[in-house]
N, C-alpha and C positions, 0 to 999 in steps of 0.2 A: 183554660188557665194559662197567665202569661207566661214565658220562661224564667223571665226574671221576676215571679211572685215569688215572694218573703208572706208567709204566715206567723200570726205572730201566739200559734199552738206553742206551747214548750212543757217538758218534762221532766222527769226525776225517775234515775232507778231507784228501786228499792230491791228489800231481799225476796229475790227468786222470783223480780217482776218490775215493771214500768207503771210508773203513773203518769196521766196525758192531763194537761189544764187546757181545755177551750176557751173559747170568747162566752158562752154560757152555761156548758158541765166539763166537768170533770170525772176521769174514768180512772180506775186501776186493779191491770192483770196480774195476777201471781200465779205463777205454775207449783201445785200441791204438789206433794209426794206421791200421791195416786197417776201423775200425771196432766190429769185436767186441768185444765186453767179456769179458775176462779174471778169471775167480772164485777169490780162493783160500781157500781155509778153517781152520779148524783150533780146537784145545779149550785153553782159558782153565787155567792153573795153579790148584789149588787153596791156597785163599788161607790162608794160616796164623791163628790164634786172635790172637796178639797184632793182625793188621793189621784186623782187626773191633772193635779198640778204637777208641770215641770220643776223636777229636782225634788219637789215634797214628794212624789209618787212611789220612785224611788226607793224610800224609805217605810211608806209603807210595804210596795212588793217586796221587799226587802226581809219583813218582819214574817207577813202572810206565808210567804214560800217556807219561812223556816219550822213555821208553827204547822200547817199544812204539812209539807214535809215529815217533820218529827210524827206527827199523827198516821202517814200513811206507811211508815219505817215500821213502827210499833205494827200495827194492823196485819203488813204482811209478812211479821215476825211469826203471826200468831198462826195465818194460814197458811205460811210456807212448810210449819212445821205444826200441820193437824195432823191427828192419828198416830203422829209417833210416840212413841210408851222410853219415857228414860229409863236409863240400862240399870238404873240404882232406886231400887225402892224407894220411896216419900217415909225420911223418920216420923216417929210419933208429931217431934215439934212443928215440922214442916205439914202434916196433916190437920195439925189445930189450927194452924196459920191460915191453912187455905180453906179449911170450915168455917170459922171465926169472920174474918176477912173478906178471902174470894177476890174479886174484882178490884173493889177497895184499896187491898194490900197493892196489887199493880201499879193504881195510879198515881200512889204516892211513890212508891218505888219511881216508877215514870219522871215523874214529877225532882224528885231527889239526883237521878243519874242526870234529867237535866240542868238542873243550875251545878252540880259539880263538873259536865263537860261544859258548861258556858265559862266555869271558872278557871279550869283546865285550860284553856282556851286564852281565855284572858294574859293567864300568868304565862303562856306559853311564844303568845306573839306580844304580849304588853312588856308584864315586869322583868321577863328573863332579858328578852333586847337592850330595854331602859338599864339594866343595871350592870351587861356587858359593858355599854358603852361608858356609864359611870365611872368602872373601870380603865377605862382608857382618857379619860378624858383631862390626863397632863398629858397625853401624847397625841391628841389629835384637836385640831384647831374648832372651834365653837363649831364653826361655818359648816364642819364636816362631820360633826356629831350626830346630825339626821340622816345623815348619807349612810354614813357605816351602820345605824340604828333599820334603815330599810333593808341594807342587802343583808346584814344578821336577822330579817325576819324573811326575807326572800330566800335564805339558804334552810331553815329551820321549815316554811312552809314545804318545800322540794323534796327535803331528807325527809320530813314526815310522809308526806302523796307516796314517796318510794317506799319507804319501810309497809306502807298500809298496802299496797299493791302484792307483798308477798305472803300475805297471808291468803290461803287460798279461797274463803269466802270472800275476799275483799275481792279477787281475782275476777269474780263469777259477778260481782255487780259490776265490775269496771265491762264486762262481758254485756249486760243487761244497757249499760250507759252509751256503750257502743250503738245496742238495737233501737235504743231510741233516737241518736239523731241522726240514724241511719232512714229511718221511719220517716222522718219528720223531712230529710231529704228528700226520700220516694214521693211524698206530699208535695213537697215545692216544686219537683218536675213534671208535677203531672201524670204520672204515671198510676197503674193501678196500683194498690196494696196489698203484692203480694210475695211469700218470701222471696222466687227469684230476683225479682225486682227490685226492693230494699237491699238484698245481702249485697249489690252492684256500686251503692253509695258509699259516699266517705263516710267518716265516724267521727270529725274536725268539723264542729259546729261553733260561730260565731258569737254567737249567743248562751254557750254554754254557759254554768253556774263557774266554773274553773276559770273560765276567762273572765267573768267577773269579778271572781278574788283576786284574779292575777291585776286585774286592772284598781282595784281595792289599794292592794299592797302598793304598786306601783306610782298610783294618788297621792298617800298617806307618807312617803316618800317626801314629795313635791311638800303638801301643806302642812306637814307635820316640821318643815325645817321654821316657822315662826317660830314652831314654842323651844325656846331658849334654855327653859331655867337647867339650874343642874343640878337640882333634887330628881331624883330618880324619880319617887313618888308622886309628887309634884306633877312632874311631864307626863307620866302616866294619865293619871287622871284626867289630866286638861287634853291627851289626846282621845283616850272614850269619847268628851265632851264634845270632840272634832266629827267621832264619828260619821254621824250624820250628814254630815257636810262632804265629805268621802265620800259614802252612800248613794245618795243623789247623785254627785256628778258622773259615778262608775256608771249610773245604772242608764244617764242618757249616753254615755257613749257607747254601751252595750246595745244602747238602742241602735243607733248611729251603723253600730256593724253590723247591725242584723239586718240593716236597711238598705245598705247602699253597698257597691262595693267600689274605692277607690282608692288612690294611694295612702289617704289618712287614714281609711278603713282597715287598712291592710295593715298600718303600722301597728295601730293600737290593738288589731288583733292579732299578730305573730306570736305573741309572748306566751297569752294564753293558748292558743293554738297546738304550738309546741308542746306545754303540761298536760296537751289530752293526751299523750302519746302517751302520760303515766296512767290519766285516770280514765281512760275506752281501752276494749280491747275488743277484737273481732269476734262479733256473737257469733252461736250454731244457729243453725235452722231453727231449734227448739226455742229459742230466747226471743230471735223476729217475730215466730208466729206470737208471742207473747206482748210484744211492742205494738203489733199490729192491732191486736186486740182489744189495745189500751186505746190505740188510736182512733180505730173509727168511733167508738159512741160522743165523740167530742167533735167532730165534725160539724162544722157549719150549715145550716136547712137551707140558707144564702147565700150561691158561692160569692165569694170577695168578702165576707163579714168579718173573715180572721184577716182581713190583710196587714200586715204590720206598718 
């Protein structure tokens, strides 16, 4: 393997464990309470012609990673915390719930927490920004209304990454985020996968999902200054509608970084780079051998197959 191979493996912490995407399966470790670590496996959808289009691609991996994602959050919610008995007995209600129901009751539950954080969300970097600026806007010139609109969603995105960082489960994934593109370094150099070897890498991956957003925000900035109007609601709307168009161009230049490195690689990646410093934090031994775990069943049978 060259030195300068780029894989284009990537992953996701989750709770008390990493999940690996290959170029054909997909794997994810979680460390039980018992200790063991928990493997599960499985083979990657084959991806349709349209979603191998530049900038429409994008937007699918976009969508994929989040729904994937969210499924593999939930999953090792479940295994991180098998066998443990809550401290508070199951009322009668709560017993009928989960006779009645079971499963069931989850998935809508699932289902319900996610369109209220999708909303959450929304109203957090959309309507709150949009109507800040509403606000100001006898006192600041048209031209500078998206300006002040991006870096009020740039300082809102930062304080939030911060506040979520000191809760101490948030702690232990940023831990977990660390082992994986820790991992996924050990991989690009060549080297074996094993924990001395990983714990030696940076944690300042390129390609990260953080730099994504970072470069998200930072887009949305730029193309978000056409829409004009000064309905708060209005501009909102019409920039969701933009989304996509965001989307796509973040996602080839995320490719871009992860591909080359040179001085316009380096620019578009400082930003994000920088905000891993909130959301990686140096795994233990315990969390590598977990990264690692995740990593090899995704491995390529043809070296150069993941090459990015």
């Amino acid at each position: 393997m060259s030195k300068n191979f780029k894989t284009s493996i990537g992953g996701q912490a989750v709770l008390e464990g990493v999940m690996m995407r290959g170029v054909r399966k997909s794997a994810m470790a979680v460390r039980k309470p018992d200790k063991t670590i928990h493997l599960e496996e499985w083979d990657n959808k084959t991806p349709s012609k349209i979603s191998k289009v530049p900038f429409i691609r994008g937007i699918f991996t976009f969508i994929a990673s989040l729904v994937d994602g969210y499924k593999c959050l939930m999953k090792s919610a479940e295994i991180s915390t098998e066998g443990i008995e809550d401290e508070e007995p199951q009322s009668k209600f709560e017993k009928w719930l989960d006779e009645k129901c079971g499963e069931s009751l989850m998935k809508v539950v699932m289902v319900i927490s996610s369109i209220l954080g999708f909303g959450i969300a929304i109203g957090l970097f959309m309507f709150l920004p949009a109507w800040l600026v509403g606000l100001m806007r006898d006192f600041v010139p048209r031209w500078g209304l998206s300006l002040v609109e991006g870096l009020i969603k740039i300082v809102i995105f930062v304080a939030y990454l911060a506040l979520c960082a000191q809760i101490p489960d948030m702690k232990r994934l940023f831990q977990y985020h660390g082992a994986e593109h820790k991992t996924i370094f050990c991989y690009e150099a060549g080297e074996e996968l094993t924990v001395e070897n990983v714990r030696k890498q940076r944690r300042f991956h390129p390609r990260c999902g953080t730099s994504f957003l970072v470069i998200v925000l930072i887009l949305s900035i730029l193309i978000f200054s056409v829409v004009t109007w000064s309905n708060p609601f209005v501009r909102t709307v019409l920039k969701i509608a933009l989304l996509p168009v965001v989307v796509g161009i973040a996602y080839e230049l995320i490719r871009l970084a992860g591909r080359y490195d040179n001085l316009f690689t380096r620019i578009i990646s400082f930003p994000g780079l920088q905000i891993q410093r909130i959301t990686t934090n140096e795994p233990d031994d315990d969390q590598i051998e977990v990264a690692i775990a995740s990593m090899k069943p995704v491995l390529p049978e043809v070296e150069g197959e993941d090459k990015w």
